[in-house]
KOLVO-441496 format. One record per residue: x, y negated, z negated of N, C-alpha, C, CB in turn; residue in three letters. Coordinates in steps of 0.001 Angstrom, whole numbers, plus 500000, padded with zeros to 6 digits. Glycine has a CB too. Layout:
! residues N
XYZXYZXYZXYZala/...
//
This chain:
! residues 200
936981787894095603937594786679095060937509785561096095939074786935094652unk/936974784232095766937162783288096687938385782639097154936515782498096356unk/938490781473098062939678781392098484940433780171097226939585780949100214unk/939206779555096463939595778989095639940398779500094447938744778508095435unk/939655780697094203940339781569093091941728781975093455939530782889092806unk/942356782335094410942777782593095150944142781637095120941871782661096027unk/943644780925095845944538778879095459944903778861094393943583777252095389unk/944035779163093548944557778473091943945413779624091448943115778110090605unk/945305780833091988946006781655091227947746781478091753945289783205091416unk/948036781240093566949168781127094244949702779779093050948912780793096130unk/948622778575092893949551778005092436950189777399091157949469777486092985unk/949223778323090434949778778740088411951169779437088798948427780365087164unk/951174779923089771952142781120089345953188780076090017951917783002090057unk/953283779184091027954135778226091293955018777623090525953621777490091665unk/953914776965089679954263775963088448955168776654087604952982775497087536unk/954672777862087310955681778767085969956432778903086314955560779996085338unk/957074779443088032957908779496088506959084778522088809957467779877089120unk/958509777449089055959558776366089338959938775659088219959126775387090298unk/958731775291087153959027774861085480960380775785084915957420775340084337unk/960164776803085285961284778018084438962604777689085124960882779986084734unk/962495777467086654963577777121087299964442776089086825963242776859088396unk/963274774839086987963837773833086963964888773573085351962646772887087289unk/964064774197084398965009774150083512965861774634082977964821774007083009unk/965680776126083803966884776878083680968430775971084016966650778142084742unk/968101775016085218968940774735086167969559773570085797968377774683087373unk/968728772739084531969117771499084258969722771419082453967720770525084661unk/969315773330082129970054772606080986970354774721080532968711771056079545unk/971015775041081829972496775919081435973020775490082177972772777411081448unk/974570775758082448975255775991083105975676777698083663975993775263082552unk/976340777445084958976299779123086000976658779748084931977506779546087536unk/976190781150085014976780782414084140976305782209082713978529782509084137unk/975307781275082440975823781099080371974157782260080413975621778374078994unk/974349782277079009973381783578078852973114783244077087974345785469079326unk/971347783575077069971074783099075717970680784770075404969729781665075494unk/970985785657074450970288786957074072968819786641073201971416787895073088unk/967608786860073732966881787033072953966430788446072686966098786275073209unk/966799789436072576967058790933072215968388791221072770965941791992072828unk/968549792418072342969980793026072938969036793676074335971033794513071646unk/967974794313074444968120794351075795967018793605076935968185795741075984unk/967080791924076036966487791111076931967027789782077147965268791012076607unk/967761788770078216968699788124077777968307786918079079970243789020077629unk/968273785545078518968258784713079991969623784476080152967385783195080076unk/970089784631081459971049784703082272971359784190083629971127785633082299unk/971658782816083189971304781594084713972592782087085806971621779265084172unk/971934782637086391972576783150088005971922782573089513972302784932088127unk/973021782067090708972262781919091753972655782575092970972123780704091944unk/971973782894093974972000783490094934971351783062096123971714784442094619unk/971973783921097076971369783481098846970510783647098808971651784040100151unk/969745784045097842967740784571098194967686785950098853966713783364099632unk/968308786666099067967986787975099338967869789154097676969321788411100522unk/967098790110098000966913791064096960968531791170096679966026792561097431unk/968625791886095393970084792331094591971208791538094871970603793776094951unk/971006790039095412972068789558096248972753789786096941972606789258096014unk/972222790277098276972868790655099589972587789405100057972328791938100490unk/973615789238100924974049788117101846973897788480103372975569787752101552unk/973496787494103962973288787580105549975069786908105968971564786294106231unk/975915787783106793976837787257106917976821786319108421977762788274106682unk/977985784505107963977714783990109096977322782970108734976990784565109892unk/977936781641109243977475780700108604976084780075109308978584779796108455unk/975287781245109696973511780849110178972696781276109449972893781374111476unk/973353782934108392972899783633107942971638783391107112973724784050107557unk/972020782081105748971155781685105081970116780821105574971675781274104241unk/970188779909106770969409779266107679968344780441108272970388778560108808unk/969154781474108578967896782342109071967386783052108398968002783091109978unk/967347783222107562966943783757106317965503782940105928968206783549105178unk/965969781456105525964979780631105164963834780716106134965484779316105034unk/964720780843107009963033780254108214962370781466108425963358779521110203unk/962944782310108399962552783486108472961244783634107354963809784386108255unk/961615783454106426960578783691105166959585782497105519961354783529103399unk/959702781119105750958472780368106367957841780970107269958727779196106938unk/958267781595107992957639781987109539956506783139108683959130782922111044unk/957276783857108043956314784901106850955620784330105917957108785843105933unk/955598782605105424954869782589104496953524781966105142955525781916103366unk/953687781699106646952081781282107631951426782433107654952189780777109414unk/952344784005107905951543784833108240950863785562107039952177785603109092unk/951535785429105609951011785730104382949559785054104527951957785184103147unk/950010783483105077948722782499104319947281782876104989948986780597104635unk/947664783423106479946694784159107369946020785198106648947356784772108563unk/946694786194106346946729787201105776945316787419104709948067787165105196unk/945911786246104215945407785829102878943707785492102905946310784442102418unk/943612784105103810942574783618104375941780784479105129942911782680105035unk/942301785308106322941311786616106715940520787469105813942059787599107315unk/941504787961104459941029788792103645940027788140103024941911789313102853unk/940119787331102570938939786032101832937943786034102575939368784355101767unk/937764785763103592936480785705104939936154786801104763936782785467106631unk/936692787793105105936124789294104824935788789829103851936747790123105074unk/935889789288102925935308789627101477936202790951101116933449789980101474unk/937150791305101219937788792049101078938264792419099685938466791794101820unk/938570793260098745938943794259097714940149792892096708939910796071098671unk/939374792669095650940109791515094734941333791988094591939516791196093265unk/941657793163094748943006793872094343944193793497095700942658795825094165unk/943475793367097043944190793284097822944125791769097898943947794118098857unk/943599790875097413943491789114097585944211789134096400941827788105097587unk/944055789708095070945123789178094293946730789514094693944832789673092930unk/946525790669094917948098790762095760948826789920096388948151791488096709unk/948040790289097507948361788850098756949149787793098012946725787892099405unk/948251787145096927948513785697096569949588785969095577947187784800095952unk/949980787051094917951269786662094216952142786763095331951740787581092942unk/952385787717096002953194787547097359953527786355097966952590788117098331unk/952591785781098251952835784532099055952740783255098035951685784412100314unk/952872783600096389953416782686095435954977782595095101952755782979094271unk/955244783816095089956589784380095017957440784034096297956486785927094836unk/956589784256097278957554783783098873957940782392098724956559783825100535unk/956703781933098459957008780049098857957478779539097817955668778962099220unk/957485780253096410958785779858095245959858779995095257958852780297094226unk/960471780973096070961804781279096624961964780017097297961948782607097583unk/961410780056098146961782779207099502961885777690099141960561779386100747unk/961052777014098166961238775981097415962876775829097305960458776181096078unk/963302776602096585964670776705095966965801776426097459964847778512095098unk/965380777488098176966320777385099435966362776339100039966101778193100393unk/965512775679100279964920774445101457965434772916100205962354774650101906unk/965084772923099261964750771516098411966101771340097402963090771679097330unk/966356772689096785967395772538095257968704772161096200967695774394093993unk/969418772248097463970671771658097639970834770192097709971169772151098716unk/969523769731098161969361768037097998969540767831096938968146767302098283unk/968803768480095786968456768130094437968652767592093615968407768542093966unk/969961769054093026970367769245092160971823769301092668969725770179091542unk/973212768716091947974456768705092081974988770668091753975025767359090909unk/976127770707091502976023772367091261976264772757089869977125773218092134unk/976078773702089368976265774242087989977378774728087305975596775106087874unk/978522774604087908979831775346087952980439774546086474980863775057089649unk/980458775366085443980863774753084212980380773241083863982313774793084230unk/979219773027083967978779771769083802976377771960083904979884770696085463unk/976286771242083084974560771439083452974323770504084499973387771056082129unk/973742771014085848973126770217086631972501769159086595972615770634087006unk/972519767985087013971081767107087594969940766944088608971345766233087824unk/968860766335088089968120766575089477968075765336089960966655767210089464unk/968127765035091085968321763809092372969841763202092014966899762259092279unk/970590764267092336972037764175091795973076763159092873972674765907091706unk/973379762068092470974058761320093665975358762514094843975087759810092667unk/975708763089093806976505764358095028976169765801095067978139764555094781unk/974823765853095409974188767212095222974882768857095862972766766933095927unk/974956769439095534975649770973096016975435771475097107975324772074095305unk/974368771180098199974295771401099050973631770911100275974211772070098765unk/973136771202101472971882770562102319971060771740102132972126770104104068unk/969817770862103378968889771302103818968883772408103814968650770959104666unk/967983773940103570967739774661103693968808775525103678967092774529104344unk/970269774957102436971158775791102149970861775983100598972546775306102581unk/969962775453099551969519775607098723969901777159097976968379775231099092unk/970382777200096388970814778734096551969424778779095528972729779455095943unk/968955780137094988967829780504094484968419780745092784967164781871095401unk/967317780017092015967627780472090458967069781627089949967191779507089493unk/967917782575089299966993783393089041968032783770087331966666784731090517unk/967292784135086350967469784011084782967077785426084221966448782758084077unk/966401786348084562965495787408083735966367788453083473964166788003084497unk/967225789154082766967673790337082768967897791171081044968995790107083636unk/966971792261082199967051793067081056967787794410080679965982793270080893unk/969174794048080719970021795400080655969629796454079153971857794843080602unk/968511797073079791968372798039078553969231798911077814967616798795078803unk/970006799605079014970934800718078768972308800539079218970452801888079372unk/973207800327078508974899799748078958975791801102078330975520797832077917unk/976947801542078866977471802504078613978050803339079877976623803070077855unk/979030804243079425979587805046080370978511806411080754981056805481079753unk/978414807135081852977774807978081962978570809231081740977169807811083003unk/978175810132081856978680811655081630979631811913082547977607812777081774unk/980629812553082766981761812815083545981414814036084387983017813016082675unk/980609814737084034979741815577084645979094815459085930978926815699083921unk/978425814284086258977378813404086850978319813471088676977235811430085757unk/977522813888089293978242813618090384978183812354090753977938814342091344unk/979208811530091851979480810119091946979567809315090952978726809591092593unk/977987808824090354978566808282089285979701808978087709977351807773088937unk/979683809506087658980686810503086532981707809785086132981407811894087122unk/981531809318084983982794808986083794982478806802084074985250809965084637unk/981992806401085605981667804956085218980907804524084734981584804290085818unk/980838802794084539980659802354083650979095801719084262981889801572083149unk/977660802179083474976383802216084070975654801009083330975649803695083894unk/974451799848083988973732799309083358972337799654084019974158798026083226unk/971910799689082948970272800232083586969225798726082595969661802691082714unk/969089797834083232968415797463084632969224796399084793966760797105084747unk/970381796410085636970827795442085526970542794068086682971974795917085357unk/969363794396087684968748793178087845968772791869087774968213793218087488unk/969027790995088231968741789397087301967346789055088298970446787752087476unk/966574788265088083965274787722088987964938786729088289963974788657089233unk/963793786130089008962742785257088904961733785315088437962449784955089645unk/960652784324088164959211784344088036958845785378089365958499782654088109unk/959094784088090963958641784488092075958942785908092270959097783701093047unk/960451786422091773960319787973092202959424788702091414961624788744092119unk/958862788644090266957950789127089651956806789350090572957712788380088599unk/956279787840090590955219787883091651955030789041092624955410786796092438unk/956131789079093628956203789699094922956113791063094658957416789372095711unk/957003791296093123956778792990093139955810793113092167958135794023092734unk/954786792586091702953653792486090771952672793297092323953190790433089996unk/952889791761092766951848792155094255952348793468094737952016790943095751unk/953476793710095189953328795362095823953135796492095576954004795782096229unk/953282796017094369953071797291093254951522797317093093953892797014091560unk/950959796293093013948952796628093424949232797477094620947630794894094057unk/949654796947096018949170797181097106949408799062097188949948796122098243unk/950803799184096265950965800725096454950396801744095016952768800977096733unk/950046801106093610949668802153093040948118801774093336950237802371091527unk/947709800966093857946104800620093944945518800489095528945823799042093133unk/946930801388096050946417801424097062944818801723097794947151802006097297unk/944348802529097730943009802578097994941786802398097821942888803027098062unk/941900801240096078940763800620095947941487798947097016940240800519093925unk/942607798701096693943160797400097558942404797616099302945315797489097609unk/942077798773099719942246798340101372940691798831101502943689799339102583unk/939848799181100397938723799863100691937997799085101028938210800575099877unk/936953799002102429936626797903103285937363797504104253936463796943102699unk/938602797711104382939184796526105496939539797628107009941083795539104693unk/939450797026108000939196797357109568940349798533109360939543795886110967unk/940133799565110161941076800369110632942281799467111351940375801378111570unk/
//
């Protein structure tokens, strides 16, 4: 795959990503939820940007967080560009690039949406909001997708979990998290056509 192909693919998946955002963000408000199946539902939620919403505790936490993921999205872009030069396995260049579509769609959110957008708290957001929700690179991340297939108590039987109350998948995400686990999920069930060719 060239590096063009490549480009264009990081940044389709951008656009869908931040389009979905952006309007998630400007016309729900936090928590509201539309069912389009019973077990598929948009569900405008935001978070520090970490997986399952874990929090870095500390008020540097989310600052280092952000930069943290820039500092990772140069070495993705390396990553990326080496593999391209090397003509390397389309499976491992398409990877790459949802990865580092998904990284720098997150990071959009963290770095840009506290300027933005004002906050969502019983009310629909604006964008270039005269009293926006947050600063610089305190930005929280939108994420809408959940698909609680399976809701219900489990068996009382069940060790630990036994007799509570279970959702299976209860998840919420993004486009970009798609991306990231689209991409790893090449890199690990395709693992060995992805790396076939590349340097020890």
């Amino acid at each position: 795959m060239s590096l063009k192909k490549a480009s264009l693919l990081v940044v389709l998946v951008l656009l869908i990503d931040q389009i979905s955002k952006i309007y998630i963000k400007t016309n729900f408000y936090l928590g509201e939820e539309v069912k389009v199946f019973e077990w598929f539902r948009i569900h405008f939620i935001e978070n520090e940007g970490m997986a399952w919403g874990a929090v870095i505790p500390g008020d540097y936490g989310k600052l280092f967080l952000t930069l943290f993921r820039i500092v990772a999205v140069f070495g993705i872009s390396w990553w990326l560009w080496d593999s391209v030069r090397k003509k390397l396995s389309n499976f491992l260049i398409t990877a790459i690039a949802l990865i580092l579509a998904g990284a720098v769609g997150n990071i959009i959110d963290s770095v840009f949406y506290g300027v933005i957008f004002n906050d969502s708290y019983n009310q629909v957001a604006t964008a270039f909001a005269a009293e926006p929700y947050g600063t610089w690179f305190y930005g929280e991340v939108v994420d809408m997708f959940y698909f609680p297939i399976w809701e219900g108590n489990l068996p009382s039987w069940l060790p630990v979990w036994g007799g509570k109350h279970f959702t299976f998948f209860n998840a919420i995400f993004n486009v970009a998290d798609v991306a990231i686990s689209t991409g790893v999920g090449i890199l690990i069930v395709f693992n060995k056509r992805a790396f076939a060719g590349s340097e020890e």
